[in-house]
MIKOL-483884 format. One record per residue: residue number from 1; residue in three letters; x, y, z of N, C-alpha, C in turn. Coordinates in steps of 0.02 Angstrom, whole numbers, plus 50000, padded with zeros to 5 digits. Layout:
<sites>
+-----+------+-------+-------+-------+-------+-------+-------+-------+-------+-------+
:  nr : rest :    nx :    ny :    nz :   cax :   cay :   caz :    cx :    cy :    cz :
+-----+------+-------+-------+-------+-------+-------+-------+-------+-------+-------+
: NUM :  Ala :     X :     Y :     Z :     X :     Y :     Z :     X :     Y :     Z :
...
+-----+------+-------+-------+-------+-------+-------+-------+-------+-------+-------+
</sites>
This chain:
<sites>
+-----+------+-------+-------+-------+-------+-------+-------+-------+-------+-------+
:  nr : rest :    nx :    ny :    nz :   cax :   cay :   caz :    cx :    cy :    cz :
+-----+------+-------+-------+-------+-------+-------+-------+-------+-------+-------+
:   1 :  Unk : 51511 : 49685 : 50228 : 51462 : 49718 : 50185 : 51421 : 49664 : 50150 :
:   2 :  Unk : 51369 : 49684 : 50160 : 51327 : 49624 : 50118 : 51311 : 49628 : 50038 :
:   3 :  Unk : 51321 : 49565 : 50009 : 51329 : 49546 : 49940 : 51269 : 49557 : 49914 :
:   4 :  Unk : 51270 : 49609 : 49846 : 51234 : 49647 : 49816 : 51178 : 49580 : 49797 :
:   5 :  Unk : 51114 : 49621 : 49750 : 51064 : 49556 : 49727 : 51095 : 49576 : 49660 :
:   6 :  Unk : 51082 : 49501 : 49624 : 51088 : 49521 : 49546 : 51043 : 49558 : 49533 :
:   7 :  Unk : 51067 : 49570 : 49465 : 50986 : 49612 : 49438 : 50932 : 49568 : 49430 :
:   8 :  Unk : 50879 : 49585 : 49397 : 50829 : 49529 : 49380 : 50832 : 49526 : 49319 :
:   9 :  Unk : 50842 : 49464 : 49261 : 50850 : 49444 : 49190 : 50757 : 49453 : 49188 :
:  10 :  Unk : 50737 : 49500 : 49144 : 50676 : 49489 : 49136 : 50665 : 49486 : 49059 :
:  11 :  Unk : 50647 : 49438 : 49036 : 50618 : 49444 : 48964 : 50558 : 49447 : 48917 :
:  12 :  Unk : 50545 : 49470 : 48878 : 50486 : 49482 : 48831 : 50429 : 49436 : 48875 :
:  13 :  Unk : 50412 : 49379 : 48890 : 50350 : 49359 : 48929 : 50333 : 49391 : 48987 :
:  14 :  Unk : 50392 : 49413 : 49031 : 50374 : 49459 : 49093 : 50377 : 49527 : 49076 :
:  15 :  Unk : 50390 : 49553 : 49020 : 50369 : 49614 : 49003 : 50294 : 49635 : 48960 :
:  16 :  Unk : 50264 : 49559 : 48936 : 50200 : 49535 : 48907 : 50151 : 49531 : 48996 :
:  17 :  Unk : 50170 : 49504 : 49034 : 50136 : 49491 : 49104 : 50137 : 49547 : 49128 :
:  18 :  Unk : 50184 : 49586 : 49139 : 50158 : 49680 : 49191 : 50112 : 49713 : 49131 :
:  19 :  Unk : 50139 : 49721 : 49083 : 50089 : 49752 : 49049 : 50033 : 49717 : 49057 :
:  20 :  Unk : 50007 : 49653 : 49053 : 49950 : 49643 : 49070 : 49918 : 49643 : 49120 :
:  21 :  Unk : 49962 : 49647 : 49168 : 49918 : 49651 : 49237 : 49923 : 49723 : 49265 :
:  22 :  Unk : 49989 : 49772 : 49232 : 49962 : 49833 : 49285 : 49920 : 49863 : 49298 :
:  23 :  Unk : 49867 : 49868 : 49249 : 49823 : 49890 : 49299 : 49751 : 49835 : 49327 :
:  24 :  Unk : 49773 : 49798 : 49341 : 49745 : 49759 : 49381 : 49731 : 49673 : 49351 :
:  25 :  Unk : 49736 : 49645 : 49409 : 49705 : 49567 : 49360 : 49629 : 49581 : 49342 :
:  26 :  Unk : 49620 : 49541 : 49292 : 49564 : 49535 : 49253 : 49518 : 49503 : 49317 :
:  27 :  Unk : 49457 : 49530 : 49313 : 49398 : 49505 : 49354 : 49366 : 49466 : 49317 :
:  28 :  Unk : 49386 : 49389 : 49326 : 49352 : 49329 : 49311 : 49368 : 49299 : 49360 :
:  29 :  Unk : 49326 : 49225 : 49368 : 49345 : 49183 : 49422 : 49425 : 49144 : 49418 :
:  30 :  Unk : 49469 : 49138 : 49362 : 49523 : 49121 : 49356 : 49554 : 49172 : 49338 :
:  31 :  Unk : 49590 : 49204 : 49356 : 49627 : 49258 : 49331 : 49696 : 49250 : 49313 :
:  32 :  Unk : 49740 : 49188 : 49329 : 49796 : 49164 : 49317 : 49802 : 49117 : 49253 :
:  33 :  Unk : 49748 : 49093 : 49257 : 49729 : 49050 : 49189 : 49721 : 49089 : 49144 :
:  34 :  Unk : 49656 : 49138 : 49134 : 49651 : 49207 : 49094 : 49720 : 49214 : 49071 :
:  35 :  Unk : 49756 : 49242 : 49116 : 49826 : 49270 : 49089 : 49866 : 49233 : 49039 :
:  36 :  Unk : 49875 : 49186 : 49080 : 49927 : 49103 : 49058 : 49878 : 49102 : 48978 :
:  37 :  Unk : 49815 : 49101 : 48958 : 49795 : 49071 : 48892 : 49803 : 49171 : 48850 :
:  38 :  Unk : 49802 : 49224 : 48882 : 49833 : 49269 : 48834 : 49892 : 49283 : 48841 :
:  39 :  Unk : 49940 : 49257 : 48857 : 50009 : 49260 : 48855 : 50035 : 49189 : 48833 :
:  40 :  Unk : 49990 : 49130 : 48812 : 49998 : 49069 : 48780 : 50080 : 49039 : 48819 :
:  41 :  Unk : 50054 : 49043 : 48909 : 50091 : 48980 : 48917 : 50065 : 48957 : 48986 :
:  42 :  Unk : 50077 : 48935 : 49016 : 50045 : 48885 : 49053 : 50029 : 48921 : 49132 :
:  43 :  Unk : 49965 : 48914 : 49193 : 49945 : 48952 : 49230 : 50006 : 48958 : 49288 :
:  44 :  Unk : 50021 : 48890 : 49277 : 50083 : 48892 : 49338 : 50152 : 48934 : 49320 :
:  45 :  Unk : 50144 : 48935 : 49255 : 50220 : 48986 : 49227 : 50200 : 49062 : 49242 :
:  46 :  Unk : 50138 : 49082 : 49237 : 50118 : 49150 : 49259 : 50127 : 49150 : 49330 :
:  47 :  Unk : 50129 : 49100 : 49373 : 50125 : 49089 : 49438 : 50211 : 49088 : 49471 :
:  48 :  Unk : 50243 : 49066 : 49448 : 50315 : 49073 : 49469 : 50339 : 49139 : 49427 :
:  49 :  Unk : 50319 : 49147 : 49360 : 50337 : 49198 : 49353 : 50342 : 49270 : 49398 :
:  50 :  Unk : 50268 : 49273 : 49427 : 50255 : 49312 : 49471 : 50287 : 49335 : 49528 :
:  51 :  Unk : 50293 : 49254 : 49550 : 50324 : 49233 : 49615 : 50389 : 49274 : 49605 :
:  52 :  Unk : 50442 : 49258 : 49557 : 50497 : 49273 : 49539 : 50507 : 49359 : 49551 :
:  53 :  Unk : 50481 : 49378 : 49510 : 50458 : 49468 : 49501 : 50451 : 49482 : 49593 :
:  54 :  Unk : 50409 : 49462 : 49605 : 50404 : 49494 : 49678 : 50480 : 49474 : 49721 :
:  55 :  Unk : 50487 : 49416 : 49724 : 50564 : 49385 : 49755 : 50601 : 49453 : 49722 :
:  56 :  Unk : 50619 : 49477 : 49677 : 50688 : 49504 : 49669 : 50642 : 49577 : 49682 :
:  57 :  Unk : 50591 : 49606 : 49686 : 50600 : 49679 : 49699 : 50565 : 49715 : 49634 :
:  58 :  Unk : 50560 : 49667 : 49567 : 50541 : 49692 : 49502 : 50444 : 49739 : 49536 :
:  59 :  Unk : 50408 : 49683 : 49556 : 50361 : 49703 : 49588 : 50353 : 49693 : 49634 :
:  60 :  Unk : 50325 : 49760 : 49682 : 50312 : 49756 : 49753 : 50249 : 49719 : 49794 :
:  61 :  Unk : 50202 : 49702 : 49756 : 50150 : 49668 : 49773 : 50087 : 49642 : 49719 :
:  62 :  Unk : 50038 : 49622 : 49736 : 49996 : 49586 : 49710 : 49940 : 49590 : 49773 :
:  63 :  Unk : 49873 : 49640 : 49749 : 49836 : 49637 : 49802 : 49787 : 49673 : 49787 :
:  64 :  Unk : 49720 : 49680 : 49814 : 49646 : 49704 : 49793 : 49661 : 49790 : 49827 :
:  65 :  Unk : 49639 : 49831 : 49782 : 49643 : 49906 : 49792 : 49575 : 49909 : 49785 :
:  66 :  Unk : 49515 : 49915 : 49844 : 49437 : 49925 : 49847 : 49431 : 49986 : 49835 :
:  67 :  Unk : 49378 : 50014 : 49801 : 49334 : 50070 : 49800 : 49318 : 50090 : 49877 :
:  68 :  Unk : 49340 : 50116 : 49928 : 49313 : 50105 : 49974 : 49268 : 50157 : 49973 :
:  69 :  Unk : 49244 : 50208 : 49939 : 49153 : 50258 : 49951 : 49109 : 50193 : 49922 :
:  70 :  Unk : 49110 : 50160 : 49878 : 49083 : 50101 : 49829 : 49080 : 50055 : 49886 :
:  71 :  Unk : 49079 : 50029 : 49921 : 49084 : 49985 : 49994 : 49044 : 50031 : 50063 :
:  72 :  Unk : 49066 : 50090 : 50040 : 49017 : 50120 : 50112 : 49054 : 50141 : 50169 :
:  73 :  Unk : 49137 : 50167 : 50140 : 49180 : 50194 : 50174 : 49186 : 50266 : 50155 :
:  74 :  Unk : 49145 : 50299 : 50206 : 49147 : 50385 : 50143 : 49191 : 50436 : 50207 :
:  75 :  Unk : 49203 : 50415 : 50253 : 49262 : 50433 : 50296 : 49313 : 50433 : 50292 :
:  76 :  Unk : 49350 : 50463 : 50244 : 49414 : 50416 : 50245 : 49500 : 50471 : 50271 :
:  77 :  Unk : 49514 : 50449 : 50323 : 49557 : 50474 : 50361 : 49634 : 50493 : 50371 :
:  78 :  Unk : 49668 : 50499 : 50344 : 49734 : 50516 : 50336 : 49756 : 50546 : 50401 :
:  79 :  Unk : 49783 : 50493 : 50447 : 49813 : 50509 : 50510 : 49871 : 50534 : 50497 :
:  80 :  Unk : 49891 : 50593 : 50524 : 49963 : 50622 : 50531 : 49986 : 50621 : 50613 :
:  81 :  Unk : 50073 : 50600 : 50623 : 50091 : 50596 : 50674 : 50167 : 50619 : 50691 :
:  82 :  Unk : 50157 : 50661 : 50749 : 50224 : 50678 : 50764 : 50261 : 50632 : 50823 :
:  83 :  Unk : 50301 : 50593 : 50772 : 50334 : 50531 : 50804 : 50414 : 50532 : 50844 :
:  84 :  Unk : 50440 : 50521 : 50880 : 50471 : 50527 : 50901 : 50542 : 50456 : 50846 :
:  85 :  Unk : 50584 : 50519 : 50829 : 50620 : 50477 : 50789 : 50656 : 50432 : 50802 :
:  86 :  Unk : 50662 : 50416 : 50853 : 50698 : 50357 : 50856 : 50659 : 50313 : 50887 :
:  87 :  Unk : 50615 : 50300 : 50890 : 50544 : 50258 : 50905 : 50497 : 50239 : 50835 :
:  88 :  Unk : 50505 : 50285 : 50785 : 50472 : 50282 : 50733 : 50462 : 50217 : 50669 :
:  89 :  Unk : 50518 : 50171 : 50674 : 50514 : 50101 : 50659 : 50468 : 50076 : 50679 :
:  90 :  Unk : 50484 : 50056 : 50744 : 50433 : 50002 : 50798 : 50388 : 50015 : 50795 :
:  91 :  Unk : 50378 : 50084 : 50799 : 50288 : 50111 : 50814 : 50267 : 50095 : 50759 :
:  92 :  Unk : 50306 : 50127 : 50688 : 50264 : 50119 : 50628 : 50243 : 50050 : 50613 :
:  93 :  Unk : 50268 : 50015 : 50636 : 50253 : 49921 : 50624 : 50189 : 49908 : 50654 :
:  94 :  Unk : 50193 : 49927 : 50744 : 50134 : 49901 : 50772 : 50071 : 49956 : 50774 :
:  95 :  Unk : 50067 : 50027 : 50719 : 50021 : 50063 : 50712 : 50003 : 50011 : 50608 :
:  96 :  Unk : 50064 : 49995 : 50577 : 50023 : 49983 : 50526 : 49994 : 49918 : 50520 :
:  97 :  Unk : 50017 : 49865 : 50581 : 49978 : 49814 : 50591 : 49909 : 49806 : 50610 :
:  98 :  Unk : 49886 : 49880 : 50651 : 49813 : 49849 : 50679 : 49764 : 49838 : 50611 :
:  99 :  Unk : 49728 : 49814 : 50634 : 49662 : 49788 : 50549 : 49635 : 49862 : 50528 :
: 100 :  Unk : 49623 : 49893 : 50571 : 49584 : 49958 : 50545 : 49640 : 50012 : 50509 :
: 101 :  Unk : 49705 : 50012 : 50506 : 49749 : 50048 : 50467 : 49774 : 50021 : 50416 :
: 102 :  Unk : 49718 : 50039 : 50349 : 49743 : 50006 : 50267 : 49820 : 50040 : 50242 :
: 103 :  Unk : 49843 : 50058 : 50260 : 49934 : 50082 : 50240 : 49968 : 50133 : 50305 :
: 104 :  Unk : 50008 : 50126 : 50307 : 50059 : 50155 : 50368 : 50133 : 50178 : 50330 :
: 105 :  Unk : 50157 : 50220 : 50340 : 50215 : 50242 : 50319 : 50243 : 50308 : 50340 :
: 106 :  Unk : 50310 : 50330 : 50325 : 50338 : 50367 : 50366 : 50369 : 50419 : 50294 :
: 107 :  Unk : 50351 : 50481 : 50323 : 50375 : 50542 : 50287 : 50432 : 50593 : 50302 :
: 108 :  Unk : 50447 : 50629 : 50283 : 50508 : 50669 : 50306 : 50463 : 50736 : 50326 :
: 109 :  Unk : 50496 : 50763 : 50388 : 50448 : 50828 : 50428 : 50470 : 50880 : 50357 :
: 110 :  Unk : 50425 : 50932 : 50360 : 50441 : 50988 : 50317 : 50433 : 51049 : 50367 :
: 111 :  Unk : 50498 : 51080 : 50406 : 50484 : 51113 : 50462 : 50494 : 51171 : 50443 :
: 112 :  Unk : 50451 : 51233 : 50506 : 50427 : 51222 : 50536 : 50370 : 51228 : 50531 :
: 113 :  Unk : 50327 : 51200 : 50471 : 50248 : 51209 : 50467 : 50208 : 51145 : 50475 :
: 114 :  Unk : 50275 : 51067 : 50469 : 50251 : 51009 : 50436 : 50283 : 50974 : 50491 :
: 115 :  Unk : 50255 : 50953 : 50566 : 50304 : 50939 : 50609 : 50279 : 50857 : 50585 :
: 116 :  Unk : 50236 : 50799 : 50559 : 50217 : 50738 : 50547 : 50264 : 50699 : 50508 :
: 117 :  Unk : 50271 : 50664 : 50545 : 50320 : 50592 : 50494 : 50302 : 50532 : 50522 :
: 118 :  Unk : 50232 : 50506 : 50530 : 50212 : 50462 : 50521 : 50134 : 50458 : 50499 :
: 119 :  Unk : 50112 : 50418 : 50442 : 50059 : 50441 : 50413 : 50025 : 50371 : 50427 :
: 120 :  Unk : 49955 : 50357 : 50444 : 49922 : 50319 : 50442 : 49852 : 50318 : 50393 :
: 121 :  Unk : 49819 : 50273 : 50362 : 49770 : 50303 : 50335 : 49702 : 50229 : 50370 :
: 122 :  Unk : 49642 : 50296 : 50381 : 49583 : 50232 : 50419 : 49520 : 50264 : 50384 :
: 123 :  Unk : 49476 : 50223 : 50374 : 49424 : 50225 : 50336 : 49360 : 50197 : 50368 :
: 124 :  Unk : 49327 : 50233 : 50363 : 49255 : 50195 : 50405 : 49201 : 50229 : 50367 :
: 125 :  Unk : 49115 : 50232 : 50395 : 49079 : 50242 : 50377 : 49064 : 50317 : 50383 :
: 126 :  Unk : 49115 : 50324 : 50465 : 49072 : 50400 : 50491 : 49147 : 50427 : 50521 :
: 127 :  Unk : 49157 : 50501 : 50513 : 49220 : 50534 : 50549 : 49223 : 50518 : 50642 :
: 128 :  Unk : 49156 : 50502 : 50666 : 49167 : 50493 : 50740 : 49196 : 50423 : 50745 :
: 129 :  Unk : 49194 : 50376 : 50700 : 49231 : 50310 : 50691 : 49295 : 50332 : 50696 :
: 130 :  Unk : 49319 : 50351 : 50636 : 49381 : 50371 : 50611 : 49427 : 50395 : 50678 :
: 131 :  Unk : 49387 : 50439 : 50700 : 49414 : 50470 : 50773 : 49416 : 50425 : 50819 :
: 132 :  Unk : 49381 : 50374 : 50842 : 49400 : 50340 : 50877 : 49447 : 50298 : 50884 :
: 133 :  Unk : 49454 : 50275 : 50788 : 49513 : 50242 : 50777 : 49599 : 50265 : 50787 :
: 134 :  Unk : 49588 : 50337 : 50783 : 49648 : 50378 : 50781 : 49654 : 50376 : 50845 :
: 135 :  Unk : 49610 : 50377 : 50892 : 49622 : 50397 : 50998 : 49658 : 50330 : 51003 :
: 136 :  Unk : 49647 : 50272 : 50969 : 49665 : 50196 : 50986 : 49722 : 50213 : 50956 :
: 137 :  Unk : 49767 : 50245 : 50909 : 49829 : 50243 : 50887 : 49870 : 50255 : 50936 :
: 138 :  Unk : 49818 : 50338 : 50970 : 49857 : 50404 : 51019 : 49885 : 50345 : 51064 :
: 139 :  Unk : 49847 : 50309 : 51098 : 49852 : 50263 : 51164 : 49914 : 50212 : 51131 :
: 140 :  Unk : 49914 : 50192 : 51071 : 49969 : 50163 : 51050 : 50023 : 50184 : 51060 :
: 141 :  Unk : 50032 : 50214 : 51036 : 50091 : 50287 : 51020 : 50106 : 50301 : 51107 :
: 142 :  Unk : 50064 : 50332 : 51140 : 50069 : 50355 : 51217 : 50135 : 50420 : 51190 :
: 143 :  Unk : 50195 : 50416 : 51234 : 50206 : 50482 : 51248 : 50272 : 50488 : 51194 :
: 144 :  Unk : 50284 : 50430 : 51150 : 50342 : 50448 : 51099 : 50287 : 50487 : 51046 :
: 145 :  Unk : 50229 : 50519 : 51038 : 50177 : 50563 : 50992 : 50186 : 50628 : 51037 :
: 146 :  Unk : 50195 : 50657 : 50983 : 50204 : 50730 : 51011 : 50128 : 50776 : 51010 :
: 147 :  Unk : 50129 : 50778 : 50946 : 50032 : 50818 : 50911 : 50015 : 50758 : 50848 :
: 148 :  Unk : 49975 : 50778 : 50834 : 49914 : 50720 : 50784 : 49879 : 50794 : 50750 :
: 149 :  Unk : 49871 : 50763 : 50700 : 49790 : 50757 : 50657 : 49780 : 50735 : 50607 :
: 150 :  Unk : 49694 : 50740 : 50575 : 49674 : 50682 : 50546 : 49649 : 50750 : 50459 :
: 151 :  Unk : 49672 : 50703 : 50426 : 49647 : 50744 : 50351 : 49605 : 50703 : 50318 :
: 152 :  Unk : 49543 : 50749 : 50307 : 49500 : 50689 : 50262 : 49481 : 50698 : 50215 :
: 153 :  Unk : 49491 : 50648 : 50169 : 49481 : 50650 : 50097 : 49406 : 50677 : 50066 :
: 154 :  Unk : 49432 : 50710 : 50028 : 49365 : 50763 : 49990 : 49349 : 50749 : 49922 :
: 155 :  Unk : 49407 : 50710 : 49896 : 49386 : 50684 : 49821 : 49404 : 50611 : 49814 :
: 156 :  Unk : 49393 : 50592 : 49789 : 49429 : 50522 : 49748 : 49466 : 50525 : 49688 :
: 157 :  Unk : 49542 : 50504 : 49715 : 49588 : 50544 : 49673 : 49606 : 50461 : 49615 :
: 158 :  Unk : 49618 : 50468 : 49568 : 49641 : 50395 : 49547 : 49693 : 50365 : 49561 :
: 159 :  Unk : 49710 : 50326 : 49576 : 49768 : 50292 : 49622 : 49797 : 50232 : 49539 :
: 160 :  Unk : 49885 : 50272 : 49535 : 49903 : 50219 : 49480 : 49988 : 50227 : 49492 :
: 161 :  Unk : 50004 : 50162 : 49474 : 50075 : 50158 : 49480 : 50095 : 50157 : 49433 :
: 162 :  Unk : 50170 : 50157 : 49424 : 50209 : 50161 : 49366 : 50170 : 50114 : 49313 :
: 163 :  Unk : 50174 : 50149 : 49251 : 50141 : 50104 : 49186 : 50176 : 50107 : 49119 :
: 164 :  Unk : 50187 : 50047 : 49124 : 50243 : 50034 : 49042 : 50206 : 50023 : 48986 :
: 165 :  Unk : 50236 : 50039 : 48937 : 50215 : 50044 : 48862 : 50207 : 49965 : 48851 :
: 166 :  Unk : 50163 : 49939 : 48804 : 50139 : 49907 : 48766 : 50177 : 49846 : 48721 :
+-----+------+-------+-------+-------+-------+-------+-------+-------+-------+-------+
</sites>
């Protein structure tokens, strides 16, 4: 059996650093420095700090979330897929690797109205894009895909993760 992780010792400066960054780093050209001089300690300590947090699991990433209608992505595609489950690892790896699929992940079927448990999401300018991008999945996928389809976004919903008090 493999040996548990400790927990993560997190104290008052890394609870000063998520609050400051959840909802997003500050848009300046230094943004680690920014931090490091309002949390009064040094850019590289915000920098391992970080490092640290992600190593143990505290946070899952660090990464640009675009406006994509604000860019000129007003297509935006929510591939659904009926995956063959015991294929559904592998596939989901080399469907969330290609460049044109911004997140990939796998859902539980809700039967028998909800046969999809693998979700892709693709974004382009125009739905005949989008569709083309999804036929390039189908051909991925080949015959472990049972049925497909594509849901497209009608609003812009606000996208926020867990957020701690102050």
């Amino acid at each position: 059996m493999p040996e548990a992780k400790p927990e993560p010792v997190l104290d008052a400066t890394d609870r000063r650093l998520m609050v400051a960054t959840q909802a997003g780093l500050p848009r300046v050209s230094r943004p680690y420095e920014w931090l490091a001089g309002e949390l009064d300690i040094g850019a590289d300590e915000v920098l391992r700090r970080l490092q640290r947090m992600l190593d143990s699991g505290v946070i899952r990433r660090i990464g640009a979330v675009p406006n994509h209608y604000a860019i000129g992505y007003t297509a935006n595609g929510m591939s659904v897929w009926d995956v063959d489950d015991a294929r559904i690892d592998e596939l989901g790896v080399r469907v969330g690797a290609l460049e044109f699929v911004t997140h990939c992940y796998r859902r539980p079927r809700r039967l028998p109205d909800w046969p999809y448990n693998l979700f892709a999401m693709v974004h382009s300018q125009d739905r005949a894009e989008v569709s083309a991008r999804v036929a390039e999945i189908a051909t991925l996928l080949g015959n472990a895909c049972r049925t497909h389809d594509i849901l497209y976004s009608t609003a812009i919903l606000k996208k926020t993760g867990l957020r701690i008090a102050g």
